[in-house]
C-alpha positions in Angstrom: -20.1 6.0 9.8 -17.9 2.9 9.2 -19.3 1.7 12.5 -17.5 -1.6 12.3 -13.8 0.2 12.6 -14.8 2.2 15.9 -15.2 1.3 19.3 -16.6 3.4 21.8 -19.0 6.3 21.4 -18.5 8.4 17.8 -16.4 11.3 18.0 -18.9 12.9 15.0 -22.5 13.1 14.8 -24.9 14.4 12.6 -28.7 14.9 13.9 -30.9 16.0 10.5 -28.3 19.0 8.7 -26.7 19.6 12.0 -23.1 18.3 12.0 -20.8 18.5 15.4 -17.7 16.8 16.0 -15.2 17.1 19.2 -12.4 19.4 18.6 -10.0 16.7 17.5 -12.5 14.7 15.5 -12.3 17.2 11.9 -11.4 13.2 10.4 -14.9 12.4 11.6 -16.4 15.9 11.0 -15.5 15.7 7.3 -16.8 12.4 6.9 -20.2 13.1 8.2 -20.0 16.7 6.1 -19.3 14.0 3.2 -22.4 12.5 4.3 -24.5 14.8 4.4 -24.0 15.9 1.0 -23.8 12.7 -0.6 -20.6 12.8 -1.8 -19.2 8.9 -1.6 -20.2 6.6 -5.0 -21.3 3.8 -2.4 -20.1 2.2 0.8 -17.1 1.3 -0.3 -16.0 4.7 -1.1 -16.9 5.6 2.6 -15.1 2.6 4.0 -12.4 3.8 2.2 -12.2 7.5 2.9 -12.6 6.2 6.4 -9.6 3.7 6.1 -6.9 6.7 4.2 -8.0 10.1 6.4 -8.9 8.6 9.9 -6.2 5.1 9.6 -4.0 6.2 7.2 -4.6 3.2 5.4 -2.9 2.9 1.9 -5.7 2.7 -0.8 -5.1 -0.5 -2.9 
């Protein structure tokens, strides 16, 4: 999960189809929802979802 832009212990975690998040993590929830069911082209697209939603990073 775009491990290189956190620091500290993940806020969402997925364990097999199980998907938890704390209850101001939904950023991170969605992600790993995202995750699970494939829906990012490649690692770029994740890197970016994680960059606008959780950074509010512009996209270029």
């Amino acid at each position: 999960m775009g491990s290189n832009m956190y620091s500290g212990p993940p806020n969402g975690v997925r364990d097999r189809q199980i998907v938890t998040a704390k209850a101001n993590a939904y950023v991170d929830f969605g992600i790993e929802l995202g995750k699970l069911m494939d829906i990012y082209e490649n690692e770029q697209d994740l890197e970016e979802t994680i960059s606008f939603f959780k950074h509010f990073e512009p996209l270029n």
